[in-house]
C-alpha positions as CSV (number, residue, x, y, z in Angstrom):
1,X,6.8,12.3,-7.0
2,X,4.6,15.3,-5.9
3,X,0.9,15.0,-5.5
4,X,-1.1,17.9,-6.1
5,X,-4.2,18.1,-3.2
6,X,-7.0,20.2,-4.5
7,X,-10.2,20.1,-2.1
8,X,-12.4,22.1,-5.1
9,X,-11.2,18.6,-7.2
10,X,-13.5,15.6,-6.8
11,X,-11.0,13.2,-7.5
12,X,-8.1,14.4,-5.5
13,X,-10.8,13.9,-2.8
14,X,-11.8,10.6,-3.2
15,X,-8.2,9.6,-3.8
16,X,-7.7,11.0,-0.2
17,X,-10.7,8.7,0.9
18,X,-9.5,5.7,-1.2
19,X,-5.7,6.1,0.5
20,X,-7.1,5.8,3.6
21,X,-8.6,2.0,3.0
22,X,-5.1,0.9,1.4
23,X,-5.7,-2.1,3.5
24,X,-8.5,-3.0,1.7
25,X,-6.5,-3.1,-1.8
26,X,-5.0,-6.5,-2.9
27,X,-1.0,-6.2,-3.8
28,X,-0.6,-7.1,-7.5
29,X,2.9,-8.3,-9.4
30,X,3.2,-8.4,-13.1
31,X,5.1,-11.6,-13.7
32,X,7.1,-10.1,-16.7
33,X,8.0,-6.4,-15.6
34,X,8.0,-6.6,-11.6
35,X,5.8,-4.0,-11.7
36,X,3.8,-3.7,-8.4
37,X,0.5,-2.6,-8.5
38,X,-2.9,-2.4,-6.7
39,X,-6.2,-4.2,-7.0
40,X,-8.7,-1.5,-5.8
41,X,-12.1,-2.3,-5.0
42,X,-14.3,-0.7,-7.5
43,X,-16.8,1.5,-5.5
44,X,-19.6,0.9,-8.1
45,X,-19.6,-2.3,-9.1
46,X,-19.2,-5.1,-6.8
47,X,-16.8,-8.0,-7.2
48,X,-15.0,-5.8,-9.5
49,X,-11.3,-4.3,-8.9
50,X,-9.1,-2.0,-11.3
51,X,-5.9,-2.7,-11.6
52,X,-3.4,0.4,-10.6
53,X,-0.5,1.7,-10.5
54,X,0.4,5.1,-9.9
55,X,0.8,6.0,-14.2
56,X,-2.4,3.8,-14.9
57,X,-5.4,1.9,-13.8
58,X,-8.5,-0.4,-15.8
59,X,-11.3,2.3,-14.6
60,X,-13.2,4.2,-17.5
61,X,-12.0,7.4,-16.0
62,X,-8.3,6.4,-16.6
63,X,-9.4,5.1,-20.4
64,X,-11.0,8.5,-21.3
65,X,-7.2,9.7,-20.6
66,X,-8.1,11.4,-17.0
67,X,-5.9,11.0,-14.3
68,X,-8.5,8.8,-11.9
69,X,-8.9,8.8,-8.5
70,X,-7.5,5.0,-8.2
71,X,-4.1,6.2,-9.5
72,X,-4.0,9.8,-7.6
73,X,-5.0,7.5,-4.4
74,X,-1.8,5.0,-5.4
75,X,-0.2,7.8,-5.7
76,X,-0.4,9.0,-1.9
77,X,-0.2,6.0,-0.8
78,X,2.9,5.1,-2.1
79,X,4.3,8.9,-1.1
80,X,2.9,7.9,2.8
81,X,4.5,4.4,3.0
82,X,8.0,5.6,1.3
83,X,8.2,8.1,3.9
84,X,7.7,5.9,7.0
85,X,10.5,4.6,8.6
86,X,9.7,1.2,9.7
87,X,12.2,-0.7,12.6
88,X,13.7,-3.0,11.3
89,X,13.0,-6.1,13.3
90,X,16.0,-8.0,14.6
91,X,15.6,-11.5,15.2
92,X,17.1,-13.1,18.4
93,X,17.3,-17.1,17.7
94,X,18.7,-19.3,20.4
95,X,19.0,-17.0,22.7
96,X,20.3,-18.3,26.3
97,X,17.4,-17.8,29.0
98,X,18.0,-16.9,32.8
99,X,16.2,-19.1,35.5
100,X,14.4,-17.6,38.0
101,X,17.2,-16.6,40.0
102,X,18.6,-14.5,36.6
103,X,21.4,-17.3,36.5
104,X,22.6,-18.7,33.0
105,X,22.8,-22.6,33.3
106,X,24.1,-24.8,30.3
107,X,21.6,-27.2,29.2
108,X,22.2,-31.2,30.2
Protein backbone atom coordinates (compact mmCIF):
# COMPACT_ATOMS: atom_id res chain seq x y z
CA UNK A 1 0.00 0.00 0.00
CA UNK A 2 1.58 3.42 -0.94
CA UNK A 3 1.00 6.50 1.09
CA UNK A 4 0.95 9.66 -0.52
CA UNK A 5 2.97 12.45 1.93
CA UNK A 6 1.84 15.90 0.97
CA UNK A 7 3.18 18.69 3.46
CA UNK A 8 0.64 21.59 1.59
CA UNK A 9 -2.21 18.70 3.03
CA UNK A 10 -3.34 19.14 6.58
CA UNK A 11 -4.22 15.70 7.10
CA UNK A 12 -1.30 13.91 5.58
CA UNK A 13 0.31 16.10 8.41
CA UNK A 14 -1.40 15.24 11.21
CA UNK A 15 -1.42 11.65 10.14
CA UNK A 16 2.49 12.00 10.32
CA UNK A 17 1.98 13.47 13.97
CA UNK A 18 -0.70 10.92 14.93
CA UNK A 19 1.85 7.85 13.57
CA UNK A 20 4.32 8.99 15.78
CA UNK A 21 2.11 8.33 19.14
CA UNK A 22 1.12 4.74 17.81
CA UNK A 23 1.83 3.75 21.36
CA UNK A 24 -0.80 5.72 22.60
CA UNK A 25 -3.50 3.81 20.36
CA UNK A 26 -5.33 0.73 21.91
CA UNK A 27 -5.11 -2.49 19.47
CA UNK A 28 -8.74 -3.46 18.54
CA UNK A 29 -10.08 -7.12 17.13
CA UNK A 30 -13.33 -7.60 15.51
CA UNK A 31 -14.58 -10.84 16.96
CA UNK A 32 -16.36 -11.94 13.66
CA UNK A 33 -13.81 -10.78 10.73
CA UNK A 34 -10.28 -10.78 12.51
CA UNK A 35 -10.02 -7.52 11.41
CA UNK A 36 -7.35 -5.55 13.44
CA UNK A 37 -7.85 -2.15 14.01
CA UNK A 38 -6.97 0.91 16.13
CA UNK A 39 -8.57 2.83 18.93
CA UNK A 40 -7.12 6.40 18.37
CA UNK A 41 -7.51 8.89 20.89
CA UNK A 42 -9.70 11.59 19.64
CA UNK A 43 -7.77 14.88 19.81
CA UNK A 44 -10.98 16.90 20.44
CA UNK A 45 -12.95 15.36 22.58
CA UNK A 46 -11.71 13.58 25.51
CA UNK A 47 -12.53 10.10 26.61
CA UNK A 48 -13.44 9.52 23.11
CA UNK A 49 -11.54 7.16 20.54
CA UNK A 50 -12.41 6.35 16.76
CA UNK A 51 -12.19 3.23 15.75
CA UNK A 52 -9.62 2.68 12.52
CA UNK A 53 -8.42 0.80 10.24
CA UNK A 54 -6.50 1.76 7.43
CA UNK A 55 -10.06 1.79 4.73
CA UNK A 56 -12.17 3.43 7.62
CA UNK A 57 -12.55 5.02 10.97
CA UNK A 58 -15.85 6.46 13.34
CA UNK A 59 -14.50 10.30 12.96
CA UNK A 60 -16.93 12.78 11.11
CA UNK A 61 -14.17 13.48 8.62
CA UNK A 62 -14.20 9.70 7.52
CA UNK A 63 -18.39 9.87 7.46
CA UNK A 64 -18.42 13.01 5.13
CA UNK A 65 -16.49 10.32 2.81
CA UNK A 66 -12.82 12.10 3.33
CA UNK A 67 -10.02 10.08 3.74
CA UNK A 68 -9.14 11.21 7.61
CA UNK A 69 -6.10 11.73 9.21
CA UNK A 70 -6.83 8.62 11.72
CA UNK A 71 -6.82 6.23 8.71
CA UNK A 72 -3.83 7.99 6.56
CA UNK A 73 -1.96 7.78 10.10
CA UNK A 74 -2.97 3.71 10.30
CA UNK A 75 -1.89 3.77 7.29
CA UNK A 76 1.91 4.72 7.90
CA UNK A 77 1.90 3.03 10.72
CA UNK A 78 1.16 -0.14 9.44
CA UNK A 79 3.73 0.64 6.24
CA UNK A 80 6.54 1.39 9.25
CA UNK A 81 5.93 -1.70 11.43
CA UNK A 82 5.59 -4.22 8.13
CA UNK A 83 8.94 -3.00 7.13
CA UNK A 84 10.85 -3.59 10.42
CA UNK A 85 12.51 -6.66 10.84
CA UNK A 86 12.21 -7.62 14.35
CA UNK A 87 14.73 -10.67 15.88
CA UNK A 88 13.15 -13.14 16.53
CA UNK A 89 13.72 -14.09 20.10
CA UNK A 90 14.99 -17.58 20.77
CA UNK A 91 14.22 -19.00 24.01
CA UNK A 92 16.99 -20.93 25.93
CA UNK A 93 15.00 -23.14 28.72
CA UNK A 94 17.02 -25.41 30.87
CA UNK A 95 20.05 -24.45 29.87
CA UNK A 96 23.18 -26.06 31.83
CA UNK A 97 25.11 -23.30 33.84
CA UNK A 98 28.99 -23.19 34.40
CA UNK A 99 30.27 -22.72 38.09
CA UNK A 100 32.67 -20.32 38.74
CA UNK A 101 35.53 -22.11 37.50
CA UNK A 102 33.41 -22.41 33.84
CA UNK A 103 33.06 -26.23 34.75
CA UNK A 104 29.63 -28.09 33.81
CA UNK A 105 28.67 -30.23 37.04
CA UNK A 106 25.42 -32.51 36.90
CA UNK A 107 23.05 -31.61 39.48
CA UNK A 108 22.79 -34.17 42.81
Amino acid sequence: MAVVINPDDRRSVAALLLAGVASTWGRVVNRVTGEVGYAIPSQTYHDVYHLTTADSCTCVDSKRGNVCKHQRAVRIYELLRGSVQRPRRVRQHLRPVPDATGEFHPSA
